[in-house]
N, C-alpha and C positions, 0 to 999 in steps of 0.2 A: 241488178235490179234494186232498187232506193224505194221502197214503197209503191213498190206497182211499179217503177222506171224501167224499164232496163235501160243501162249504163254502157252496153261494150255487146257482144256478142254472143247474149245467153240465149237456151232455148226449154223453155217449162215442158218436160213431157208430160207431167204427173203430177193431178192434185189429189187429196181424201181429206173427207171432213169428218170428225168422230167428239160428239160432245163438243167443246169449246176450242179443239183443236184443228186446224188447217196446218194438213201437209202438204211441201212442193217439192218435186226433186225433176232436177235436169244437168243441163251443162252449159259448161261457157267458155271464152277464147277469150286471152286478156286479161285487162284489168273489168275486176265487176265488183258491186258494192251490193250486201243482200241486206238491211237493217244498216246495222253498226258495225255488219263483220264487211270487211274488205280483203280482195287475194287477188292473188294475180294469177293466171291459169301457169305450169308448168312445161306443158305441152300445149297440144295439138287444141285439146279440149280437156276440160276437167271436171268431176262432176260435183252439184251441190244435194245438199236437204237440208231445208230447212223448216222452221215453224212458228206460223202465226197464232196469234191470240184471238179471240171471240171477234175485237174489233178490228181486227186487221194487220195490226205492228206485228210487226217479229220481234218474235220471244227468244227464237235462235238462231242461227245458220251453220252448216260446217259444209265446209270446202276440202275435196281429195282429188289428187292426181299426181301421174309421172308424168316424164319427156313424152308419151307417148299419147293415145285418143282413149279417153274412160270417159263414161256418161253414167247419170241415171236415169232407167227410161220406168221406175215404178217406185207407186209409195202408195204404204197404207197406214193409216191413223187410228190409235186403238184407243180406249181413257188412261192406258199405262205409258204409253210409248209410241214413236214412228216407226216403222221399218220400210227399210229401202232396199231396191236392187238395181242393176245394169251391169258394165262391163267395164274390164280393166284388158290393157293392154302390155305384156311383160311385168312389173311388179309396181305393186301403190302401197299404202300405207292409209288404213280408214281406222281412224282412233285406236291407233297405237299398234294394232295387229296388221302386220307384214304379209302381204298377198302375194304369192309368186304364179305365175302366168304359166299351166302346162304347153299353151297351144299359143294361136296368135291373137284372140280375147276369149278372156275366161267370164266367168258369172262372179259378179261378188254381192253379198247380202249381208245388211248391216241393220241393226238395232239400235233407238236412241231412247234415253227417257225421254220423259216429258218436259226436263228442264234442259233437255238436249246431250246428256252424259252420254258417252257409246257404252252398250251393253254387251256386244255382240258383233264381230262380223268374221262373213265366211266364205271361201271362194267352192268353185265346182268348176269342172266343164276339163277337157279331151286334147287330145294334140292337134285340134283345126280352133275354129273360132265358134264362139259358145254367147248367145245372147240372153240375159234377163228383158223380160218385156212385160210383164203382169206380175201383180201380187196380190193374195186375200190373204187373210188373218182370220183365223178362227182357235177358238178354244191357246191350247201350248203349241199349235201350228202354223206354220206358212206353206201357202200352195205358190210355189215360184210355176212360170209359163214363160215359154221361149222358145229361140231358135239355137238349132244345134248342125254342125258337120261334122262325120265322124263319128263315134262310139266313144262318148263322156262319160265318165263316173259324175252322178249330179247329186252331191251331197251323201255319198256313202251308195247310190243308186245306180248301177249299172245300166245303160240305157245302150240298145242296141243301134244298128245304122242302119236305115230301110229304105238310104236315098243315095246317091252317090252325090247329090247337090247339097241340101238341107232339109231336115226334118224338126217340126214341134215337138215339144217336150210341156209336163206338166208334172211336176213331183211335189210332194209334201216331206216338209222337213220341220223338225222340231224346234221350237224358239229356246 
């Protein structure tokens, strides 16, 4: 996406608007152009966040993925920073910290300032596949919301299995 374009085959899950800041986080297939950053996806799909300014331009963008399908399907915009979430599939790499996959997608949650630096990012989730789908921001916390198979550890949080298909999840975890 080129100023509002899409370019190739992105998909915006997720916007937040906080003060002066517009967050967007999704995925893409391909070559895609967000502002002035350009990537080519790795795989299947790979995910973005990025951030605009009061009038519109981007201010940043960062691009993550493997061989395999990762998205971002959340993002919340604070006056300090973005944070984002979705899934990785076997291992990714989101500003420099190395994600390994317990199951077949895990949850990963990442941090950016506001001049786009990574502060932060962290995986969860079980030996099936584990979805981020929501996120708030309050106070030193994130309340991540998702879907789960299985009995996941979700950030240090034992979450038991009450479904033999899928069950939601909603944990809080410390920024």
């Amino acid at each position: 996406m080129a100023a509002g374009v899409p370019t190739g085959n992105e998909s915006l899950a997720a916007l937040d608007v906080a003060g002066g800041t517009i967050a967007l986080a999704g995925s893409f297939m391909g070559a895609t152009a967000i502002g002035t950053t350009t990537a080519t996806s790795a795989g299947i799909d790979d995910a973005f966040v990025a951030s605009l300014d009061a009038s519109g331009a981007v201010a940043w963008a960062k691009t993550f993925g493997a061989a395999a399908e990762d998205a971002a399907y959340a993002v919340a915009a604070t006056p300090t920073s973005v944070v984002a979430a979705g899934y990785f599939t076997d291992r990714v790499t989101v500003e420099g910290a190395i994600l390994q996959s317990l199951g077949t997608k895990d949850v990963w949650l990442a941090e950016f300032s506001t001049t786009g630096v990574g502060l932060a990012a962290k995986r969860a989730g079980g030996a099936s596949s584990d979805w981020a789908r929501a996120i708030a921001v309050r106070d030193g916390w994130v309340v991540v919301a998702g879907d789960t198979r299985g009995a996941p550890d979700m950030f240090g949080i034992a979450l038991p299995s009450l479904d033999l298909f899928q069950d939601g999840f909603a944990v809080q975890v410390a920024r």
